[in-house]
Each structure stands twice: as C-alpha cells, then as structure tokens.
N, CA and C of each residue as an Amber inpcrd file, in Angstrom:
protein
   237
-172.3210000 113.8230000 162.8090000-173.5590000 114.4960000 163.1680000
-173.5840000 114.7350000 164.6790000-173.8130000 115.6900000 164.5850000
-173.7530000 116.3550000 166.4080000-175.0890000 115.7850000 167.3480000
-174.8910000 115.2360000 168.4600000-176.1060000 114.7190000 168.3600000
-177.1930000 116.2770000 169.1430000-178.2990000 116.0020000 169.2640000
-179.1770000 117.2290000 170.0990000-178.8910000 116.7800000 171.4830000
-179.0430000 115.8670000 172.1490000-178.4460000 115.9740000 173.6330000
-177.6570000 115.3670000 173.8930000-176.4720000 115.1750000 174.7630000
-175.2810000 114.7940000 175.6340000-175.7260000 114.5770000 177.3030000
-175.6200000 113.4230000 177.9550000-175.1210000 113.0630000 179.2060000
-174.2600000 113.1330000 179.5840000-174.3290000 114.0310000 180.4610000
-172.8650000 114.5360000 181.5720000-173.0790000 114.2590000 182.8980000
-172.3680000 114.2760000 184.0760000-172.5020000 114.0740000 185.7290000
-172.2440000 115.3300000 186.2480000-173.6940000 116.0320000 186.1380000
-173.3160000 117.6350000 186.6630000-173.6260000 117.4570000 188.0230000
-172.5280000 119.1880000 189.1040000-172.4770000 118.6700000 190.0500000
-173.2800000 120.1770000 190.4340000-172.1780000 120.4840000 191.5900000
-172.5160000 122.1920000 191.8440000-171.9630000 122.6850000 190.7220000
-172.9950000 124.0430000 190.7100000-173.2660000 125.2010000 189.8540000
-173.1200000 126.2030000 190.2300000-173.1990000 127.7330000 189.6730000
-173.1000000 128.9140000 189.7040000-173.6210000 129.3660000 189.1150000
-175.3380000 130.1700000 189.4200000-176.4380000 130.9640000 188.3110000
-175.9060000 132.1110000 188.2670000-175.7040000 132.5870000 186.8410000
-175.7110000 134.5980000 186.9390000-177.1750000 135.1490000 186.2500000
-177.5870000 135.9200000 187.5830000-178.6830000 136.1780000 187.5310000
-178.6050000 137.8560000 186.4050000-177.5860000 138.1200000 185.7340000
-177.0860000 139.1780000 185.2520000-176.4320000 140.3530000 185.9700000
-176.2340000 141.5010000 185.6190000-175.1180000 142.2900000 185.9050000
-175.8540000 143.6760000 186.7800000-175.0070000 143.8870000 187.6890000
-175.3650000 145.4040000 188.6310000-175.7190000 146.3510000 188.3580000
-175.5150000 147.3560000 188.9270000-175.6490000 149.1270000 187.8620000
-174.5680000 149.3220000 187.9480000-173.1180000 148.8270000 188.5150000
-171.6280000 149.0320000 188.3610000-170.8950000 147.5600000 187.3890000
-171.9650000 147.1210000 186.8150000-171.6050000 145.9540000 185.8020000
-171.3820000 144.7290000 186.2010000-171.0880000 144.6710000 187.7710000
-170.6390000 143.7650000 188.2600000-171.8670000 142.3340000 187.8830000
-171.1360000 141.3070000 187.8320000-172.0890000 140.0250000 187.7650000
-172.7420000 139.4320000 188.8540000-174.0650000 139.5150000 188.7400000
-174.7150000 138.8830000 190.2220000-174.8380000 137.5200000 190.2020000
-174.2530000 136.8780000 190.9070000-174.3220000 135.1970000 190.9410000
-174.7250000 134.0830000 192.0210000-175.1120000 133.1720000 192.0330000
-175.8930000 132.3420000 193.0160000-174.8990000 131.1360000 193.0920000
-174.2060000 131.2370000 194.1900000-173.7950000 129.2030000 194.1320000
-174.6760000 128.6610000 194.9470000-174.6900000 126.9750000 194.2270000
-175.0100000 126.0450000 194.5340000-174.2740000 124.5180000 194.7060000
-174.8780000 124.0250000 195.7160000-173.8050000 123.0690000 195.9700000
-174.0160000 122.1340000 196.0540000-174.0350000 121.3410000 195.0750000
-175.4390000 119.9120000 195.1080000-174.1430000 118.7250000 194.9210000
-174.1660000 117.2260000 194.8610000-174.0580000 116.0770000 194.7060000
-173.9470000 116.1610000 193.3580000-173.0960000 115.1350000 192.6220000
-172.9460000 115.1910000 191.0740000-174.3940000 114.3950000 190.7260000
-174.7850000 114.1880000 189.3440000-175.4030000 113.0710000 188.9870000
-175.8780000 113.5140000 187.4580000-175.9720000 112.3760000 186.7860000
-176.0490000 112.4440000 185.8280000-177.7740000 113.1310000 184.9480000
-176.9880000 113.8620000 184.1450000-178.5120000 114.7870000 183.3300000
-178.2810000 114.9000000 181.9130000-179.4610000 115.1010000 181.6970000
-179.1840000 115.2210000 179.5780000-179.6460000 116.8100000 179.8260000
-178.3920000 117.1780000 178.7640000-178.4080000 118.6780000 177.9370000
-178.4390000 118.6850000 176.8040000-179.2430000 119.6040000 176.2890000
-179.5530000 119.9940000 175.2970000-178.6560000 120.6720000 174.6640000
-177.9660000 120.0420000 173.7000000-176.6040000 120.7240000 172.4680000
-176.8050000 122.2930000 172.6040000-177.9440000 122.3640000 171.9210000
-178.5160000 123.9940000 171.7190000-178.5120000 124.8420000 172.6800000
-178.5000000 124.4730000 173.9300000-178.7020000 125.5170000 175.6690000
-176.9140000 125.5800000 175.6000000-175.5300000 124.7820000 175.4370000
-174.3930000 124.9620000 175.5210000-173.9200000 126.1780000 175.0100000
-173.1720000 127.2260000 175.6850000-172.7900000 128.5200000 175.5100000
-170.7650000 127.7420000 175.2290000-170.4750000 127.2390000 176.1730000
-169.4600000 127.4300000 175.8780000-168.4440000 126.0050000 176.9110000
-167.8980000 125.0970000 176.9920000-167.1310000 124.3020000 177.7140000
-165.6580000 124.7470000 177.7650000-165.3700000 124.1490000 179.3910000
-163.8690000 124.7350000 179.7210000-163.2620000 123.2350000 180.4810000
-162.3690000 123.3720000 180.8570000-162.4280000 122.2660000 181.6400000
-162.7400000 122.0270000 183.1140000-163.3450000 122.5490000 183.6120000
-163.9660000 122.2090000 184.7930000-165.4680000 122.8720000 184.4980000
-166.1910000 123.6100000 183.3780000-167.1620000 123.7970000 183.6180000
-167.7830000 123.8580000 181.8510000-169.5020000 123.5870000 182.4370000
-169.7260000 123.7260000 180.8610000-171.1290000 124.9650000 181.0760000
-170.7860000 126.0690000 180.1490000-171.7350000 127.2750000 180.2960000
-173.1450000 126.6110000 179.3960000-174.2250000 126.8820000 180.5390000
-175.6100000 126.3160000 180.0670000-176.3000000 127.5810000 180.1140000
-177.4930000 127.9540000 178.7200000-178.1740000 128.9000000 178.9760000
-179.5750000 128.6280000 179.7740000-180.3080000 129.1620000 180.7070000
-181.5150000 129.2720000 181.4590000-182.3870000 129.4890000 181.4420000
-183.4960000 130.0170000 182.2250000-184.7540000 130.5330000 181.7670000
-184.1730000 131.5380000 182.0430000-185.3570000 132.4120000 181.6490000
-185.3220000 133.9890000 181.7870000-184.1070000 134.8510000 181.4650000
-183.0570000 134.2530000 180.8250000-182.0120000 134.8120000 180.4060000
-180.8240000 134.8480000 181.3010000-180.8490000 133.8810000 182.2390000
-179.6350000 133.0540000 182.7500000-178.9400000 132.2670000 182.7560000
-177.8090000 132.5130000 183.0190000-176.6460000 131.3660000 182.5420000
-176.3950000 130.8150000 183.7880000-175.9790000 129.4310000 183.4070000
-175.5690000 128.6840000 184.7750000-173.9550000 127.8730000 184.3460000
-173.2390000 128.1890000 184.9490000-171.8190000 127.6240000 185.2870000
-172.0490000 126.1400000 185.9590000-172.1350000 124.9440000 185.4870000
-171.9560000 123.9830000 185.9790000-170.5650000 122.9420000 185.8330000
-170.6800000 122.4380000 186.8960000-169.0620000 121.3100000 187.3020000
-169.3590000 120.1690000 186.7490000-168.6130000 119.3210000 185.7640000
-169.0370000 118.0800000 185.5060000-167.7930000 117.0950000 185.7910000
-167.9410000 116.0470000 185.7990000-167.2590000 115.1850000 186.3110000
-166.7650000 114.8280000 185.3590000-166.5790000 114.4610000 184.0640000
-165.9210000 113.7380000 182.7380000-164.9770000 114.5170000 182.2230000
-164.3920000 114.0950000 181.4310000-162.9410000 114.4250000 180.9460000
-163.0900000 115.5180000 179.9880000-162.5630000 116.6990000 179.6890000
-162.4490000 117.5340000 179.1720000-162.3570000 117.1770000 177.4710000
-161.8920000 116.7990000 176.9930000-161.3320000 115.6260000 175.9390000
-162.6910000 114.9910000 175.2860000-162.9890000 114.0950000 176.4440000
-164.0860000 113.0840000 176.2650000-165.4940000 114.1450000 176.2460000
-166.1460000 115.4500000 176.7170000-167.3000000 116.2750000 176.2030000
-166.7230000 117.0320000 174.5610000-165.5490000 116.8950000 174.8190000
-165.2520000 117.3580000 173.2560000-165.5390000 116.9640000 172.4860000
-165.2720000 115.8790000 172.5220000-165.4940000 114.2550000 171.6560000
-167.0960000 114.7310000 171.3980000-168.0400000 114.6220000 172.2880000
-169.2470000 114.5330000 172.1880000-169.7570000 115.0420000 171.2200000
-169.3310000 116.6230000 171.2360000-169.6890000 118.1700000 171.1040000
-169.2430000 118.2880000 169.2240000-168.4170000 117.4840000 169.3930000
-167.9030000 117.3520000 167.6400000-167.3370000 116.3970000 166.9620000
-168.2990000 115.1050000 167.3820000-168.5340000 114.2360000 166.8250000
-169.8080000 113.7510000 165.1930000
C-alpha cells in the first residue's frame, strides 16, 4: 500500500512558472538549506535522481533536490 505522504530532505528548487510565447520555459531558482518536509504522494509528477517533480499552486511545477538515495524514494513510492 502506497502510503499518501513520504519524508524527504528537500533542498534548493526550481519553480516553472510555465512557458513563453516562443515556448520557452520560464523558471525561478531557489537556493535554500536542505531539511526535511512531508509530500503528498498525489502532488509527485515524476522522480529522477537528483530531483523529484512536485505539482504547485496555480499550476506550477517545482523541481526540487533531495538528499536520499534514489533507490531508497523508490522504495517509498512502491512499496
């Protein structure tokens, strides 16, 4: 059973605030200190190994850095 939220040590991020009138992606970094936060299963778009895609308000996605093992959020994610 998957659980509804996961603890991760998110760090800096990258908001895309969506796309140009030449398509291009408009994006915001941020550069914060890691620390640990609960996410919501359901907001997860997609994990890589250095980042896990979170959906936003207003219809933004945020690229965040987490500190744990690629392997070990897998584990989480489909358990």
């Amino acid at each position: 059973m998957v659980p509804e939220f996961i603890e991760l040590t998110l760090g800096s991020h990258m908001i895309s605030h969506g796309y140009d009138m030449v398509n291009k992606e408009i994006t915001e970094e941020v550069e914060i200190p890691f620390s640990k936060k609960l996410i919501a299963v359901s907001r997860i778009k997609s994990v890589s190994e250095k980042y896990i895609l979170i959906d936003y308000l207003d219809g933004r996605w945020v690229y965040w850095e987490y500190e744990e093992d690629y392997t070990y959020v897998k584990s989480l994610l489909t358990s």
